[in-house]
C-alpha positions in Angstrom: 7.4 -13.6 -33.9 6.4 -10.6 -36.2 9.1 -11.8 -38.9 8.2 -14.0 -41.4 11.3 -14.8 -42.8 13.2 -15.1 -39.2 16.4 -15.2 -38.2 17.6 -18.6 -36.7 20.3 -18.3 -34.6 21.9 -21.5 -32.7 25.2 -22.5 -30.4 28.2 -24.2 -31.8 31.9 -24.2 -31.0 33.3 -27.4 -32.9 35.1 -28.4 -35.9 32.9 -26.8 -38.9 30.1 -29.0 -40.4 27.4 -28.6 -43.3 24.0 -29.6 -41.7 20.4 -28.6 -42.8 18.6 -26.0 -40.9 14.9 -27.6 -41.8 11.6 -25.3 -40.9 8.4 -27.6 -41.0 3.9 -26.5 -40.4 3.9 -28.0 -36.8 -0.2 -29.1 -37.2 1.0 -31.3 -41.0 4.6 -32.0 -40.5 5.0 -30.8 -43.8 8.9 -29.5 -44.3 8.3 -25.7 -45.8 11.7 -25.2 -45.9 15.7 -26.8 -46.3 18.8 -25.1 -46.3 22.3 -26.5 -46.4 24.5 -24.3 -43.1 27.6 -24.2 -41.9 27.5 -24.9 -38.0 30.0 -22.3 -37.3 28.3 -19.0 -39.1 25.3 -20.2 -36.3 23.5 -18.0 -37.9 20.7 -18.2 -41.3 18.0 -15.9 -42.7 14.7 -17.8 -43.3 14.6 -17.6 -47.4 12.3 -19.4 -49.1 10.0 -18.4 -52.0 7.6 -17.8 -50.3 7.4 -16.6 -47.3 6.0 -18.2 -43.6 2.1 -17.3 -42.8 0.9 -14.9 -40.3 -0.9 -16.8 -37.6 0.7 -20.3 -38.3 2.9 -22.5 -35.7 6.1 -24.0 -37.4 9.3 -25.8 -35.9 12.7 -25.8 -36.4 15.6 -27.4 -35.8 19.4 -28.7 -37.6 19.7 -31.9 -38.5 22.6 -33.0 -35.9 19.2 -32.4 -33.8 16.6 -34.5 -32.8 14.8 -31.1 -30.9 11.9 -29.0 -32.4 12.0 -25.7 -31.6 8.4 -24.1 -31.5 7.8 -20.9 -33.4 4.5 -18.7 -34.3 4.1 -16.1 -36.9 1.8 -13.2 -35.6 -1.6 -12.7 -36.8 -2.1 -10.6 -39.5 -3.7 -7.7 -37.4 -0.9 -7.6 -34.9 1.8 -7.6 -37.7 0.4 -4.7 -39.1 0.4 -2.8 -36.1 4.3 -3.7 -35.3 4.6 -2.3 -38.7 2.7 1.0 -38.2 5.1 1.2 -34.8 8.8 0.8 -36.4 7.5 3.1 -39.7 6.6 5.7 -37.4 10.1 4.9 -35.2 12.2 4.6 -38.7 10.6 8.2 -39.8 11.4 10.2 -36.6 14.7 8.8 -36.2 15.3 9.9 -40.2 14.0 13.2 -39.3 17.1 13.0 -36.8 19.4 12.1 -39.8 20.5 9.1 -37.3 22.6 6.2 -38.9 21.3 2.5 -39.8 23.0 1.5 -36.4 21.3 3.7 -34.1 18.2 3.1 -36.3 18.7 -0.7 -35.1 19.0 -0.6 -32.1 16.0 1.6 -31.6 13.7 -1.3 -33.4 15.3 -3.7 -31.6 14.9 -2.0 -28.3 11.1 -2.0 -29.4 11.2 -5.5 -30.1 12.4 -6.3 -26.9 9.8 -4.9 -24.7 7.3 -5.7 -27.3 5.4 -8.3 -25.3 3.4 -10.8 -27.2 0.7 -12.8 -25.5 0.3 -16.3 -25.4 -3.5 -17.8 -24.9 -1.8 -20.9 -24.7 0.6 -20.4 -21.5 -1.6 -17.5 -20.2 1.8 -15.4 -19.8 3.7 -12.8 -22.3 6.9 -13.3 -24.5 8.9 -11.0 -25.6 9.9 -10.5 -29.6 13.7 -11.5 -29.0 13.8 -13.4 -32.2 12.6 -10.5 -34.0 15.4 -7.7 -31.9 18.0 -9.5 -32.9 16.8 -10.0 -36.5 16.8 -6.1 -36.7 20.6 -6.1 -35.3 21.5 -8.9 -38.2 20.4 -6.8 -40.9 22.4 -3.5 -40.4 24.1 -3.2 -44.1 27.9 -2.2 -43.5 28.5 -2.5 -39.1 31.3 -0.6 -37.6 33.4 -3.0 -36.0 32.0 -1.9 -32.3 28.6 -2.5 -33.5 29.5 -6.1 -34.6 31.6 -6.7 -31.4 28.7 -5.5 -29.0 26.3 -7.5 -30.9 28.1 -10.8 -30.8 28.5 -10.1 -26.7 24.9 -9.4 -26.7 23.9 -12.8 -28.3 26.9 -14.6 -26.7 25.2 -12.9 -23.2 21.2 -14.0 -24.6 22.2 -17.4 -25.2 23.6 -18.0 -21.9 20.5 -17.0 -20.3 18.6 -19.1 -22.3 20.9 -22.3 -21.7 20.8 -21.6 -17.8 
């Protein structure tokens, strides 16, 4: 992912629960990160100090979990270009006088067909994570952008669960 302080994002329809949401180094199994959640906002910025490291592979998971989940941070190089990408988006659609949701959903359109490549797997991923960070961080949503954004992720997440 080109964030490096991600969105996590997870599933939950119970009663409401504190857990941890911990983020570990996948090579030392060193935690980098805690945070006390509650299951049903399903939803937590990555903040920390200090902030995850380009290039490094890190897990996550909530502790009701016994799963990893597998995450890398893009290299250096390749954040920089994202960057140099969604400055040069952010500027034209300012020259258009657009609003922070249009704004949005450009970047995350980008980050959506931004395809990342895996030497590992030999196949591409795309930035999903990183989209629907972009959609999370829109200061003040109209309700319609709110409402088609929690279809959108209830619609992601039943792909990915299929």
């Amino acid at each position: 992912m080109w964030s490096n302080r991600p969105l996590f994002l997870w599933q939950y329809s119970g009663n409401n629960k504190k857990v941890d949401l911990i983020v570990r180094e996948f090579e030392s199994k060193q935690d980098v990160w805690k945070k006390s959640v509650n299951l049903t906002d399903k939803k937590v910025f990555y903040s920390a100090e200090k902030s995850l490291e380009p290039g490094k592979i890190y897990q996550w998971r909530l502790s009701i979990s016994s799963s990893w989940v597998l995450f890398k941070i893009m290299s250096a190089d390749e954040r920089q270009n994202v960057q140099e990408k969604l400055q040069a988006l952010e500027k034209k659609s300012k020259n258009t006088q657009e609003f922070s949701e249009e704004i949005a959903l450009k970047k995350a359109e980008f980050f959506f067909n931004y395809e990342i490549k895996n030497q590992d797997e030999n196949k591409n991923f795309n930035a999903w994570s990183d989209a629907l960070s972009v959609l999370y961080k829109v200061e003040n949503p109209s309700v319609d952008f709110v409402e088609n954004r929690g279809k959108f992720v209830d619609s992601l997440c039943s792909l990915a669960s299929r």
